[in-house]
C-alpha positions in Angstrom: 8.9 0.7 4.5 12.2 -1.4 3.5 10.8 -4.8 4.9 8.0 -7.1 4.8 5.9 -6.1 7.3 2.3 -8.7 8.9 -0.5 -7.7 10.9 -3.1 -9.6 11.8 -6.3 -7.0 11.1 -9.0 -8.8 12.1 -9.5 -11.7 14.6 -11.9 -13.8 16.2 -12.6 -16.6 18.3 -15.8 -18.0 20.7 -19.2 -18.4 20.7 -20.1 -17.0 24.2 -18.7 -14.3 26.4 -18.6 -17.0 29.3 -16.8 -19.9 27.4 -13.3 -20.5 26.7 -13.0 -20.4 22.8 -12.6 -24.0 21.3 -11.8 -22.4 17.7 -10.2 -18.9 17.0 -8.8 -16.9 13.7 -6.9 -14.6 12.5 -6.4 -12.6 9.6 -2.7 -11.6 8.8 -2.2 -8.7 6.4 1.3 -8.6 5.0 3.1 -6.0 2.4 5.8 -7.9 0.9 9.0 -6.7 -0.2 9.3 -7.0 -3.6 11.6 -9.8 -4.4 10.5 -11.8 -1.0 8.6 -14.9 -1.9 4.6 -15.6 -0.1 6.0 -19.1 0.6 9.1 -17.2 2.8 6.3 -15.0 3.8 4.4 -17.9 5.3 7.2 -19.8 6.4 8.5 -17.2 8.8 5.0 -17.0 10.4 4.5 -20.8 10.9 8.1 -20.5 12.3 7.3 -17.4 14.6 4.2 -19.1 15.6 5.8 -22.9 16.4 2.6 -24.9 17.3 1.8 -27.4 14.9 -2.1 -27.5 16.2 -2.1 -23.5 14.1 -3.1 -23.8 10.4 -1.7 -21.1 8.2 -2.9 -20.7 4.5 -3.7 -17.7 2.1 -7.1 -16.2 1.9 -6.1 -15.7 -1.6 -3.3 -16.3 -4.3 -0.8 -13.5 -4.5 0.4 -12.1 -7.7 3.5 -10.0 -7.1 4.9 -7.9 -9.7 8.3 -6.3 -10.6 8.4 -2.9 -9.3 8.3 -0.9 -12.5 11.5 1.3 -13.4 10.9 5.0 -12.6 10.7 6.9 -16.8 12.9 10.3 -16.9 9.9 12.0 -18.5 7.4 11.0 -15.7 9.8 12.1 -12.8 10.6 15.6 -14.5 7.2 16.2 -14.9 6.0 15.9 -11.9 9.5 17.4 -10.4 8.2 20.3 -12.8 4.8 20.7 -11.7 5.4 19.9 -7.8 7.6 23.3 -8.1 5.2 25.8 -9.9 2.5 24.5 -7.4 4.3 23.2 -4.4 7.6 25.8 -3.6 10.1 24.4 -1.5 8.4 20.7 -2.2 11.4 17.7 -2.6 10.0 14.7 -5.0 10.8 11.7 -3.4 10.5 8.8 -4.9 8.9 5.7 -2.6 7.2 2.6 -3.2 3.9 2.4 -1.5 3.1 0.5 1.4 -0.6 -0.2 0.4 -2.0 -2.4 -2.5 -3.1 -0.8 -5.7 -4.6 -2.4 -9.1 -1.3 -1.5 -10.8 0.8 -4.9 -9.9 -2.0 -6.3 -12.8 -1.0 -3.6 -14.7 2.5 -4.2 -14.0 2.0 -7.9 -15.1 0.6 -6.8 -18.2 3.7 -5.3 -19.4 2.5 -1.7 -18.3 5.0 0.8 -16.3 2.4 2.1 -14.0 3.5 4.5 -10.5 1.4 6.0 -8.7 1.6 10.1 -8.3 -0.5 11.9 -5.4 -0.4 16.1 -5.1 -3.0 15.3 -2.6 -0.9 16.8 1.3 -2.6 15.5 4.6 -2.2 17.0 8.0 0.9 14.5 9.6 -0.2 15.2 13.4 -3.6 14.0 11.8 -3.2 10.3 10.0 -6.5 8.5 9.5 -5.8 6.1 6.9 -8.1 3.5 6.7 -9.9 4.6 9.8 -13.3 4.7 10.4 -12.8 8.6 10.2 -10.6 8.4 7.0 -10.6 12.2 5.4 -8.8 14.6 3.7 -9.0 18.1 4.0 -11.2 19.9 1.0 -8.7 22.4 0.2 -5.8 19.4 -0.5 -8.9 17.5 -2.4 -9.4 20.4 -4.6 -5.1 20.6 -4.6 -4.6 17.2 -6.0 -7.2 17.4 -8.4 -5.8 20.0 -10.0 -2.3 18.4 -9.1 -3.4 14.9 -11.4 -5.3 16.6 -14.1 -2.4 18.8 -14.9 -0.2 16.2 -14.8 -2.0 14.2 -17.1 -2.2 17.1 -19.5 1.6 17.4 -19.3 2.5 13.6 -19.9 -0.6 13.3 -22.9 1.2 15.6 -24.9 
């Protein structure tokens, strides 16, 4: 979670079972560090890759944002409410590995973090799985987690 990390999430490549592939692809999903640039991003796979016959290009145009600085108020509120319903819970502060909509946000001039009171079963990790889930009693949890959070910070 402290680097820029690439996958490649999908590939493909053929047209027959029984034929050596003359074309093949690959889709690379990277979470980028903030302050690490999509051209250093892209340079470090052409350079890992080293075959001048591989095209590399974006599926898309990137629009980074400035992680936004954590608010006082935010933090003790949900420091506040992770006690009374969570004993024993430590707030942590992270950034997320996944994409959200709040880098627009973010370049919009909005402070915007992203608060879950919604536990999952460690030994049991299904993130964007086939079989992604979350148990009904933590669904319930971090409903009641966000909407009195929300309460707390709309007042």
């Amino acid at each position: 979670m402290m680097r820029t990390t690439c996958v490649a999430t999908r590939l493909a490549g053929g047209h027959a079972n029984n034929a050596l592939p003359q074309l093949a692809t690959a889709n690379v999903n990277c979470r980028v560090l903030p302050g690490v640039t999509i051209d250093a991003v892209k340079q470090t796979i052409v350079d890992t890759l080293a075959d001048p016959k591989i095209t590399v290009s974006l599926v898309k145009d990137a629009h980074p944002s400035r992680p936004a600085t954590l608010r006082p108020d935010v933090l003790n509120a949900v420091e506040s409410l992770t006690k009374e319903m969570f004993p024993g819970v430590v707030v942590v502060p992270v950034m997320s590995t996944g994409a959200t909509d709040g880098l627009y946000f973010r370049n919009a001039g909005v402070p915007t973090f992203g608060v879950d009171g919604t536990f999952g079963d460690i030994d049991d990790v299904r993130a964007h799985g086939r079989d992604e889930r979350v148990g009904v009693k933590q669904y319930f949890e971090g409903l009641e987690f966000q909407y009195a959070l929300i309460r707390m910070l709309a007042k």
